[in-house]
C-alpha positions as CSV (number, residue, x, y, z in Angstrom):
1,X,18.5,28.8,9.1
2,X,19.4,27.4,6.1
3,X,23.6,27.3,7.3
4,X,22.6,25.6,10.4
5,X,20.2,23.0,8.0
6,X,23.3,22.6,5.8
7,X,25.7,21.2,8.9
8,X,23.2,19.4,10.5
9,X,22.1,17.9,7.2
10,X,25.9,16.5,7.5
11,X,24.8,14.3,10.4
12,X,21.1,13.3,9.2
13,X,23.0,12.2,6.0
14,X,25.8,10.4,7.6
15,X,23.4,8.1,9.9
16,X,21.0,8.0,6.8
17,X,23.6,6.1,4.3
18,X,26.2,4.8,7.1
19,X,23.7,3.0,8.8
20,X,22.4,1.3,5.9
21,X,26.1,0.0,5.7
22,X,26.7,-0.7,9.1
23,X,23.0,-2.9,8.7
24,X,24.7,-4.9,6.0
25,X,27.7,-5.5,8.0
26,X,25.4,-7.2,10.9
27,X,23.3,-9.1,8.6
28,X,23.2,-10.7,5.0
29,X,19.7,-11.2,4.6
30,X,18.9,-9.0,1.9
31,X,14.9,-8.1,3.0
32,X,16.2,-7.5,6.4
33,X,18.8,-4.7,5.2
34,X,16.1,-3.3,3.2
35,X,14.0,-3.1,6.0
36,X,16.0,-0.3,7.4
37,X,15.2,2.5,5.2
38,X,11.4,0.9,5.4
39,X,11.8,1.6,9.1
40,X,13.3,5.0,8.0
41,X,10.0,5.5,5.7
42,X,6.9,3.9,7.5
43,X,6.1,6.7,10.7
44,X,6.0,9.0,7.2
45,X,2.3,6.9,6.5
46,X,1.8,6.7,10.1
47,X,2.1,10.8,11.0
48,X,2.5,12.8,8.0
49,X,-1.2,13.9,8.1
50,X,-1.3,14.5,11.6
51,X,1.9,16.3,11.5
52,X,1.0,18.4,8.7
53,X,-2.3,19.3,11.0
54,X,-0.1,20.2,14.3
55,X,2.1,22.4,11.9
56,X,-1.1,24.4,10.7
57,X,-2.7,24.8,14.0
58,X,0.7,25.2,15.8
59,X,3.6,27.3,16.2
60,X,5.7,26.0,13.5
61,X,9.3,27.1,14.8
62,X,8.4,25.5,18.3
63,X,6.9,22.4,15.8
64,X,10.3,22.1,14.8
65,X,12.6,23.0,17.6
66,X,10.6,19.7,19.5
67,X,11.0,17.4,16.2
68,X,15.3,18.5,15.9
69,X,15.5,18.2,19.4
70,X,13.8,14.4,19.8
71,X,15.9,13.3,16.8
72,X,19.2,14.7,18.8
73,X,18.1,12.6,21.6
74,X,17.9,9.5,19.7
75,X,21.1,10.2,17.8
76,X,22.8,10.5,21.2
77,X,20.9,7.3,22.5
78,X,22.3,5.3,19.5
79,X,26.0,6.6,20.0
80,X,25.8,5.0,23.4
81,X,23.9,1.7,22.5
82,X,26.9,1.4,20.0
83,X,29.5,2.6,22.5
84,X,27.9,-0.6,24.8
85,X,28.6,-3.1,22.2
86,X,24.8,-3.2,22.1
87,X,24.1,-2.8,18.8
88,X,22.2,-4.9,16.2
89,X,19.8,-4.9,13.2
90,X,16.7,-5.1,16.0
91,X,18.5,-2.0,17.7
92,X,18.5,0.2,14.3
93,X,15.1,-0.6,13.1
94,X,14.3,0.4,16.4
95,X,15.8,3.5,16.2
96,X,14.9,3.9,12.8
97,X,11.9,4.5,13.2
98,X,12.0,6.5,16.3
99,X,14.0,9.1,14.0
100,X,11.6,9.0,10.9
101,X,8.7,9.9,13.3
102,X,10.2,12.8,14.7
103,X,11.2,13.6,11.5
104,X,7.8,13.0,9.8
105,X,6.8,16.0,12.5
106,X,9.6,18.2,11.5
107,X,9.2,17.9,7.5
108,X,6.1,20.1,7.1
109,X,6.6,22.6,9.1
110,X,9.9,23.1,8.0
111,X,8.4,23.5,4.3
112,X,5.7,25.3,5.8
113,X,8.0,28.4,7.5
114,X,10.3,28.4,4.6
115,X,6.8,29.1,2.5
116,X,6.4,31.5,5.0
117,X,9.9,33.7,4.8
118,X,10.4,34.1,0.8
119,X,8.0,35.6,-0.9
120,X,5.6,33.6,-3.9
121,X,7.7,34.4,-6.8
122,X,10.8,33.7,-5.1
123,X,9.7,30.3,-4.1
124,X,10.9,28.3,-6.8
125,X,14.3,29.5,-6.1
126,X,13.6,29.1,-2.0
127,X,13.3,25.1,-2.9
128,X,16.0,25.1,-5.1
129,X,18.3,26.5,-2.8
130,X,17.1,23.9,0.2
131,X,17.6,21.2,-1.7
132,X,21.0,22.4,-2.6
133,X,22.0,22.9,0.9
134,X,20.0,19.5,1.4
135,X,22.6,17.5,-1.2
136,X,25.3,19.1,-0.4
137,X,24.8,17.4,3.1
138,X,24.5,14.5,0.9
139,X,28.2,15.1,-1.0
140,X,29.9,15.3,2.7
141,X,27.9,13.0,5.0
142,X,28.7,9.8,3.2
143,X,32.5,11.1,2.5
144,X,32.9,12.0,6.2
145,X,30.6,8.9,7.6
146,X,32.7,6.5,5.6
147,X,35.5,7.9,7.2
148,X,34.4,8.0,10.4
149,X,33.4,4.8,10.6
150,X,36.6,2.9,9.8
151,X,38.8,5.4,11.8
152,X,36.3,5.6,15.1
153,X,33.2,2.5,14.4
154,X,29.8,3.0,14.8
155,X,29.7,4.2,17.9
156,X,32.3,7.5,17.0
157,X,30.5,8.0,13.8
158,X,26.8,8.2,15.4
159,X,27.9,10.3,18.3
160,X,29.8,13.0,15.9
161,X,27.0,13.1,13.7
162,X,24.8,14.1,17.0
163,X,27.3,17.2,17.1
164,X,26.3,18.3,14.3
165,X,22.6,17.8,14.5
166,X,22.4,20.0,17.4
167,X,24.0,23.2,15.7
168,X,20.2,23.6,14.2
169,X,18.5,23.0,17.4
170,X,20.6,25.5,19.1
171,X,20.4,27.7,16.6
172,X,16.3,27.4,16.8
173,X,16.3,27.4,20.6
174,X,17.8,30.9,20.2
175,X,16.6,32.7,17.3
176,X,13.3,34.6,17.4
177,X,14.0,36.5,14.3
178,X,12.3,39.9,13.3
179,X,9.1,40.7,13.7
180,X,8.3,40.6,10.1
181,X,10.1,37.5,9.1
182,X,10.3,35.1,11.9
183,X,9.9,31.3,12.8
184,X,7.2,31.7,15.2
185,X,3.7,31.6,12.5
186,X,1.0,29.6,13.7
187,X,-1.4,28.9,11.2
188,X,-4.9,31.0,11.0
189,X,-7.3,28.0,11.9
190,X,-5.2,27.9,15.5
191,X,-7.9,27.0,17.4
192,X,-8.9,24.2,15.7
193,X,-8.2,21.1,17.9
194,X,-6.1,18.3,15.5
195,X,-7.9,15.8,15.7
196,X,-10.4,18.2,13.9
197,X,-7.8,19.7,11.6
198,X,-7.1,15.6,10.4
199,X,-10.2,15.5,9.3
200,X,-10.0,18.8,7.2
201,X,-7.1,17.7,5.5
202,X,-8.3,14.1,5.0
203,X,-11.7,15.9,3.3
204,X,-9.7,18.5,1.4
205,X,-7.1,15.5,0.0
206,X,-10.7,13.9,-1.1
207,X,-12.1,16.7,-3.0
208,X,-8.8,18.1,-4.6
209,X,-8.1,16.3,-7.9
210,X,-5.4,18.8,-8.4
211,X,-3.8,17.0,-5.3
212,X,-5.0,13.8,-6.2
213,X,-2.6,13.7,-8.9
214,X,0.4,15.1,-7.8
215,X,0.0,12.1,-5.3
216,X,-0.4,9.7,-8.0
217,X,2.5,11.2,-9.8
218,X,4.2,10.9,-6.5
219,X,3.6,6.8,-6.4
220,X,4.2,6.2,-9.7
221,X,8.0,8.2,-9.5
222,X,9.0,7.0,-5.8
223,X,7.7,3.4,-5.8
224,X,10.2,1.8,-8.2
225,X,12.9,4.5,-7.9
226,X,13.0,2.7,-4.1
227,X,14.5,-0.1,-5.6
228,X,18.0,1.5,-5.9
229,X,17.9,3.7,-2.1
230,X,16.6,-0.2,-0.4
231,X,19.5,-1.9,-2.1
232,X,22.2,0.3,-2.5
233,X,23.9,-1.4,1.2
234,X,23.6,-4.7,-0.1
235,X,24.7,-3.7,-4.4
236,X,28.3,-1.4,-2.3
237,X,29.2,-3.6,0.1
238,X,28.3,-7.7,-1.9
239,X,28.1,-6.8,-5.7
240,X,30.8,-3.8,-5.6
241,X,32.8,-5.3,-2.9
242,X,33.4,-1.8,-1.5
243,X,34.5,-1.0,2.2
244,X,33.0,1.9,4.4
245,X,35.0,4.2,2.7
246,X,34.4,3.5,-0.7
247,X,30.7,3.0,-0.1
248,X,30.6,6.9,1.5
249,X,32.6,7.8,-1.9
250,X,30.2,6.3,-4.0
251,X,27.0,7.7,-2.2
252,X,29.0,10.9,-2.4
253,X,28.3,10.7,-6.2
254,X,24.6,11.0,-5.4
255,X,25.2,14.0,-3.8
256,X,27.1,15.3,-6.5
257,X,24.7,14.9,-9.1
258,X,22.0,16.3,-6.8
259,X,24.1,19.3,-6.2
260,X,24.8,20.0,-10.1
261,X,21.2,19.6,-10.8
262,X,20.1,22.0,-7.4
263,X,22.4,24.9,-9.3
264,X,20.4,24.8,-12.9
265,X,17.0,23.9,-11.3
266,X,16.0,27.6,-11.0
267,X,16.7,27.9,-14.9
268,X,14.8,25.2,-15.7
269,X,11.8,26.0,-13.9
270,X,11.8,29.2,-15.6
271,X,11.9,27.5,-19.0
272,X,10.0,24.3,-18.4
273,X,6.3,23.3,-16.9
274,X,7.0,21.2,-14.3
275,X,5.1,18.4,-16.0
276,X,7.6,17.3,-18.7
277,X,10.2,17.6,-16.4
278,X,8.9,15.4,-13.8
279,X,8.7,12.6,-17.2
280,X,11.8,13.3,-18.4
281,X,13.3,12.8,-14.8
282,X,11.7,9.8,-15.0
283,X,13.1,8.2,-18.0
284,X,17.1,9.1,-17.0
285,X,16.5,7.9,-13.9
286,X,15.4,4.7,-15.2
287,X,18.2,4.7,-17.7
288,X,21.1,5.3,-14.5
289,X,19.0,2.2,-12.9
290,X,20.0,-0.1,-15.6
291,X,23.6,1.1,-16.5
292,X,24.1,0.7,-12.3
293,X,22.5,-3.0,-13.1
294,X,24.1,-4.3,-15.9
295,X,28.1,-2.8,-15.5
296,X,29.8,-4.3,-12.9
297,X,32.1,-1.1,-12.7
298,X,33.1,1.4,-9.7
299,X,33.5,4.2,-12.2
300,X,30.8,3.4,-14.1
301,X,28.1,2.8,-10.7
302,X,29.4,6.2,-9.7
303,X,28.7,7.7,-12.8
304,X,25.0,5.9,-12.8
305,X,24.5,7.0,-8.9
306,X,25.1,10.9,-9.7
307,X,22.6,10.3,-12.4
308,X,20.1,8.7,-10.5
309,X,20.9,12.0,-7.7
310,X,20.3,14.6,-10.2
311,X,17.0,13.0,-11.8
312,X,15.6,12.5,-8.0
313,X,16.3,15.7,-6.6
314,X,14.9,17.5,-10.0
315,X,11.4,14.9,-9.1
316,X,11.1,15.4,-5.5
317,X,11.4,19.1,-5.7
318,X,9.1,19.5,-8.6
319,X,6.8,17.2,-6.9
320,X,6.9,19.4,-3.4
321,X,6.7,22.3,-5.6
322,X,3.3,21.1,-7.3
323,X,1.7,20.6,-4.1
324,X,2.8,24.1,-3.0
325,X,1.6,25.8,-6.1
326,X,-1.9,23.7,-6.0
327,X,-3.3,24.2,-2.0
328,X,-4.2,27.8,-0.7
329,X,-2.2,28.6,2.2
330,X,-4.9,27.7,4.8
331,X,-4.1,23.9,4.1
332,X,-0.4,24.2,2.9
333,X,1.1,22.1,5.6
334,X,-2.1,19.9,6.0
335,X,-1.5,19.0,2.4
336,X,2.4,18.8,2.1
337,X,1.7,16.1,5.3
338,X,-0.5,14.1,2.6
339,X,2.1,14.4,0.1
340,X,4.6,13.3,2.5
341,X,2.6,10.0,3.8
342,X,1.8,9.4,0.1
343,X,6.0,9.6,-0.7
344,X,6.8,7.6,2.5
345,X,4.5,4.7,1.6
346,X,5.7,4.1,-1.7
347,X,8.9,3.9,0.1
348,X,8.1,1.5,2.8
349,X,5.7,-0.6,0.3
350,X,8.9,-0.2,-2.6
351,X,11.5,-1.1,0.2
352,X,9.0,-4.5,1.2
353,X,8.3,-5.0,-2.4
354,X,12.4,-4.6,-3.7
355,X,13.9,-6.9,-0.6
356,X,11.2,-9.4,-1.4
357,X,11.9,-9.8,-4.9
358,X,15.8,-9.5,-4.3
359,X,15.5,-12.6,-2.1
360,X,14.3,-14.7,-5.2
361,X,16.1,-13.0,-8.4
362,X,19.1,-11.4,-7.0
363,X,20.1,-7.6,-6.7
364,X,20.8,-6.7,-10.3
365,X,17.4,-8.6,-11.9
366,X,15.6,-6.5,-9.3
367,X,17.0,-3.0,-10.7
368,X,16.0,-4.2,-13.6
369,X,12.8,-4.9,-13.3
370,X,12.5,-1.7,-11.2
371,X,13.3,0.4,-14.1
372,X,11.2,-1.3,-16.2
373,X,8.1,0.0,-14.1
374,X,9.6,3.5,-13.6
375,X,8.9,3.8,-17.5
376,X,5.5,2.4,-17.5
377,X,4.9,4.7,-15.2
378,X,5.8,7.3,-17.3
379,X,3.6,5.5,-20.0
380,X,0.7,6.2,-17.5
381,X,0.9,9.5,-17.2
382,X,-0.7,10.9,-20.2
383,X,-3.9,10.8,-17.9
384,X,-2.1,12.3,-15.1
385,X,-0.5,15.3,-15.9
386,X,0.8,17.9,-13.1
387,X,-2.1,20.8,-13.0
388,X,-1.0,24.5,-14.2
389,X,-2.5,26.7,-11.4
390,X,-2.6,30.5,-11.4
391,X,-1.8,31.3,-7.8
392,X,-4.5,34.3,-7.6
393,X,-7.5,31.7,-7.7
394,X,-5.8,30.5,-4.5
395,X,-5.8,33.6,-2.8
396,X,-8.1,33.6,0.0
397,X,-11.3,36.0,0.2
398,X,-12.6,37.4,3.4
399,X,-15.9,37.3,3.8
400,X,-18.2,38.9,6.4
401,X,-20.0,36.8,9.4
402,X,-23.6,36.6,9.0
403,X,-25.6,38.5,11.1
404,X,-27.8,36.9,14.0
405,X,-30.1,38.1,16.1
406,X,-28.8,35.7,18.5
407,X,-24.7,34.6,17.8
408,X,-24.0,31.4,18.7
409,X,-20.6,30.2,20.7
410,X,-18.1,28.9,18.9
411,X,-18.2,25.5,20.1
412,X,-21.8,25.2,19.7
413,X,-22.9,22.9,17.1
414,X,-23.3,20.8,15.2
415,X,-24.6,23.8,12.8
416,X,-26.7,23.0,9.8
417,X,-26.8,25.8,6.9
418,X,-29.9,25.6,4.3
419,X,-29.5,27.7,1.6
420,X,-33.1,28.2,-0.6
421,X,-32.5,28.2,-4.3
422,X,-35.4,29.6,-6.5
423,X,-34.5,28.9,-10.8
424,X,-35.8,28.8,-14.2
425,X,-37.0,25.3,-14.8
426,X,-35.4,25.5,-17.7
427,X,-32.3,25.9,-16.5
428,X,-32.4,23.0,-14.5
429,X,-29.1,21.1,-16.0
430,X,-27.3,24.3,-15.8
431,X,-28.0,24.7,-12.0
432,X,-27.2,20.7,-11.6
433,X,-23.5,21.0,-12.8
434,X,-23.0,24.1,-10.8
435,X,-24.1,22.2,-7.8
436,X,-21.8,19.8,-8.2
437,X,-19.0,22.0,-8.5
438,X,-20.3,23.6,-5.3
439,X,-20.2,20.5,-3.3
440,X,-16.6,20.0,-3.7
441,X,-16.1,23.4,-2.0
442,X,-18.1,23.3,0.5
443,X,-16.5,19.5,1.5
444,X,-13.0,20.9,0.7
445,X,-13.8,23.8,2.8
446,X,-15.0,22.1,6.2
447,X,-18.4,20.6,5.8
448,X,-19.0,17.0,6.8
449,X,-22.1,16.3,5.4
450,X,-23.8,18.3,1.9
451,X,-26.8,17.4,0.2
452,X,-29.6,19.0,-2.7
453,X,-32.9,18.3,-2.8
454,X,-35.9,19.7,-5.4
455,X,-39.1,20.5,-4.5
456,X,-41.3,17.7,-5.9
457,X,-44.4,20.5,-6.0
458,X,-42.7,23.6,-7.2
459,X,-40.4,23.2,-9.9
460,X,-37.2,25.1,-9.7
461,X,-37.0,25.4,-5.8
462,X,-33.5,23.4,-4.8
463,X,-32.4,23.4,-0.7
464,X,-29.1,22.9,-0.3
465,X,-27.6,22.0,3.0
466,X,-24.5,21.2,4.3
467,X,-23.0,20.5,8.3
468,X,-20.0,21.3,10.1
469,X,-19.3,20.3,13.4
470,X,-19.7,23.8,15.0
471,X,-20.3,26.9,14.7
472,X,-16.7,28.3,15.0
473,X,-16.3,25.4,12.3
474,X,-18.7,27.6,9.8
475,X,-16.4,30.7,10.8
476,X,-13.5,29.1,9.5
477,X,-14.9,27.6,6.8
478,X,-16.2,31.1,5.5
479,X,-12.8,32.5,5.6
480,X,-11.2,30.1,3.4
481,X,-13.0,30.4,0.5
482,X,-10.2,31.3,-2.5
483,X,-11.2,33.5,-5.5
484,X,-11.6,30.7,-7.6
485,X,-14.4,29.0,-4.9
486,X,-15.7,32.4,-4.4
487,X,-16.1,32.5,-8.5
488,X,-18.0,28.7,-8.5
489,X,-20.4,30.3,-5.3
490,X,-21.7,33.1,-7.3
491,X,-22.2,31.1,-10.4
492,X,-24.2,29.5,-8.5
493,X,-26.3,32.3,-6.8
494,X,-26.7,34.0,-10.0
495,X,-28.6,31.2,-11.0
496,X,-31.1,32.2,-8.5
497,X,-33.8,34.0,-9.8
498,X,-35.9,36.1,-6.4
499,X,-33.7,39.0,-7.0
500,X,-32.1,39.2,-3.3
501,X,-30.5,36.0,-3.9
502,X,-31.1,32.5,-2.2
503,X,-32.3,32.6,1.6
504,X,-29.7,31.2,4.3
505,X,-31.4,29.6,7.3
506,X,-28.9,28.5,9.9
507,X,-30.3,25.7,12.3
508,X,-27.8,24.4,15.6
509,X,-28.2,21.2,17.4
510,X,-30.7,21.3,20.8
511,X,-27.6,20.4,22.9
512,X,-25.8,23.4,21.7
513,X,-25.1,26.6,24.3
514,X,-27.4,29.1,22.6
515,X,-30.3,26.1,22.0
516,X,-29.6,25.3,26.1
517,X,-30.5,29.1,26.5
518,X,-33.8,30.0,24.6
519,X,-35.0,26.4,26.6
520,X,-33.9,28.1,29.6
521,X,-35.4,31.5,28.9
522,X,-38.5,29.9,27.4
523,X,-38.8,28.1,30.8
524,X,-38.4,31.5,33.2
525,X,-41.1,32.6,31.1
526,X,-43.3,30.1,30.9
527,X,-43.2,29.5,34.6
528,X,-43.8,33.7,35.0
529,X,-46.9,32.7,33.2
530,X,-48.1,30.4,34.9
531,X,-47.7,31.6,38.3
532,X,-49.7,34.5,37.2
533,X,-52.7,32.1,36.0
534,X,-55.7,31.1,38.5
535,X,-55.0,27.9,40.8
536,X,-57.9,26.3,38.9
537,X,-56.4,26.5,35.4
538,X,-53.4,25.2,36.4
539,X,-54.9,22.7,37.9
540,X,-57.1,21.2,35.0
541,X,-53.7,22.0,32.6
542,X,-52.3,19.5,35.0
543,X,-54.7,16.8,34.9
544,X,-56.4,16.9,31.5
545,X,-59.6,14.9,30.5
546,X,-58.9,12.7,27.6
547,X,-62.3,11.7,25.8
548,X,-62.4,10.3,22.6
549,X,-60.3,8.4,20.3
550,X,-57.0,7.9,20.6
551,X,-55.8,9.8,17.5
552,X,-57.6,12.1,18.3
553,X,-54.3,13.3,20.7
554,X,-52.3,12.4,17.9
């Protein structure tokens, strides 16, 4: 998998940089070149979510196969628009964002199955080793694409770099792999519907401050690091006065440096938190942005380029590798999805941002100002440091059904759970904080709607209740509870003070299968009862007397 990723990397790379360069050659407007890699960025915000909710309820090597094989198609589509003399900066944002959609689709389940083939305490190196194969696409693509396009144009480029796309979708089309380590791993929650499975990663990004801010880390790294990737065309081809070839040598350097760092990430990881690393990323990075700004040097922007490669690669992956060490695996690709729509917009909003202020200051006062904010946003993140999480809280607990005179189907609901708290008054604070801790799990864990409420006549009686939209819902939700939720629930229950612990009342909707049912049993019955009564009685039931008041029926 990850030889077939390396060659087709070639050709995602070679489109990815050469078309930025072929955008400049069709157009000098500097917000309209930038718009391309916004193009590139903006289906990320769009369908990262949803496509981190079709990977966990999907089968992610069929996920992917689709996504590689949709991004061949619109390689080869642009090969012939370019073959037709067709092509123009309309045409590429076109296609740009054609490809970063089915890309969006592909990225988290591609995360998601690597996740699934190395084991935890390999994964570190896993991700290291992807993003060397990754950058080393990065080294050769612009080389190769610089080539290409002087010796054959655009149109010889593009359709070469299809060639190489489609060694990895032939190479998924026929691989089924063993039956222990294969592509073919749909998540556990498979019968969730996506729509649904949106909403449980939208609550689960809501009620995960670990998440939270690896997100905000995430903004405050990719947003003014954009600046360089949005104007790189326009600083090659007009500051640098480079030609195709020299622009793929000096993207090349990028690749380089990403490369070099790929082979002493593992190291460092072992060495460092990923915390201070991610800062002192940060700061070189925005050191390489102004040495690129301020030297107008081939030697010395190549130099500044495979710094700025090394110091992204290092952020991304620790970044990717925060969110994989922070979600349990129920949510994995739900969650790298929100990671990913978070990363895209700071790219699409940077790449707005970056043109926009390039069309009034110029290319080189824009770097400038870019780095500036890369290092207050290292300034702000003394509040936002990357959490340290022991995988074994993560690791998910199953737990028994409950048992019902009566089970419901699994679409039945909307279900309503009311657990019965009895405490020591005097513990009432105690119980509070507990509460709220619970809340967040049971939101984070599938429930639409929680609330508490006291007992304004007995002191110590709490009723929690909480709703998920069915009953199949509540199954799922019970099975993803980690240890660490698992450790918040019975801090909670020992609270309770009966002895057998809190009562759990469940309670479905009237329009649910089970409550259509009872009505109809209750019916059969009632009308066996009624046959058997005298004629007269029925009668009278039928027409009752109403004397008296009014309220008196009420």
């Amino acid at each position: 998998m990850f030889a077939t990723a390396l060659v087709s990397n070639i050709g995602v790379w070679i489109w990815g940089v050469m078309g930025g360069y072929v955008m400049a050659q069709l157009t000098h407007v500097p917000s309209l070149v930038a718009a391309l890699p916004v193009a590139l960025a903006l289906p990320g915000v769009i369908f990262a979510l949803p496509a981190g909710a079709v990977a966990d309820v999907t089968d992610l090597r069929l996920v992917v196969l689709t996504s590689k094989f949709l991004y061949l198609l619109g390689m080869v589509a642009l090969a012939l628009l370019a073959f037709g003399g067709a092509l123009s900066p309309f045409a590429l944002i076109v296609f740009a964002v054609w490809l970063g959609t089915v890309g969006t689709f592909s990225s988290p389940a591609y995360w998601s199955t690597i996740h699934q083939l190395v084991p935890e305490r390999l994964l570190a190196r896993a991700f290291s080793l992807d993003g060397l194969q990754w950058n080393i696409g990065q080294v050769i693509g612009p080389v190769l694409g610089g080539a290409l396009l002087a010796a054959l144009g655009p149109g010889g480029m593009f359709a070469i770099s299809s060639g190489l796309i489609a060694t990895i979708v032939a190479f998924l089309y026929i691989w089924r792999g063993r039956q222990r380590t294969r592509l073919t791993t749909p998540g556990e929650g498979s019968a969730e519907a996506v729509i649904g499975a949106v909403a449980a990663g939208l609550r689960y990004l809501g009620n995960a401050p670990v998440l939270q801010v690896i997100c905000w880390r995430t903004v405050l790294f990719v947003l003014p690091s954009g600046a360089l990737t949005s104007l790189l065309p326009l600083l090659g081809s007009r500051v640098l006065d480079l030609g195709s070839v020299g622009y793929g040598l000096l993207l090349a350097a990028v690749g380089a440096g990403s490369v070099s760092a790929a082979l002493v990430l593992p190291r460092l990881y072992e060495r460092f938190p990923l915390d201070p690393m991610l800062a002192v990323a940060s700061i070189i990075s925005a050191c390489g942005t102004v040495l690129l700004a301020l030297v107008n040097h081939r030697a010395v922007a190549a130099v500044a380029l495979a710094i700025f490669g090394a110091t992204w690669l290092v952020s991304v992956t620790t970044l990717n590798l925060s969110v994989q060490q922070a979600v349990p695996r129920w949510i994995l690709s739900r969650a790298l999805g929100a990671y990913l729509m978070v990363f895209q917009a700071s790219i699409v909003f940077g790449g707005l941002l970056w043109g926009a202020v390039a069309d009034v200051v110029g290319v080189r006062t824009t770097l400038l100002i870019a780095a500036g904010c890369l290092l207050g946003g290292v300034l702000l993140t003394n509040r936002l440091h990357l959490p340290s999480v022991d995988r074994r809280d993560l690791q998910v607990v199953p737990r028994p059904h409950p048992e019902l005179v009566s089970e419901p189907e699994e679409e039945d609901g909307p279900v309503m759970i009311m657990v019965d708290f009895r405490t020591d008054p005097e513990k009432h604070e105690a119980f509070i904080e507990a509460m709220e801790e619970l809340r967040v799990v049971r939101r984070r864990a599938g429930a639409t709607r929680w609330s508490v409420f006291e007992d304004a006549e007995r002191p110590g009686r709490f009723l929690e209740s909480f709703v998920t939209r069915s009953w199949g819902g509540y199954l799922r939700q019970r099975g993803r509870y980690t240890t660490a939720d698992l450790r918040i629930l019975n801090a909670v229950r020992a609270l309770d003070h009966t002895g057998n612990g809190p009562k759990v009342s469940y309670f479905l909707h009237p329009e649910s299968v089970l409550a259509y049912r009872r009505r109809a049993r209750w019916r059969r019955l009632r009308g066996v009862d009624r046959a058997l009564e005298p004629p007269a009685s029925r009668a009278a039931e039928d027409n009752p007397k109403h004397e008296g008041r009014s309220g008196d029926a009420v």
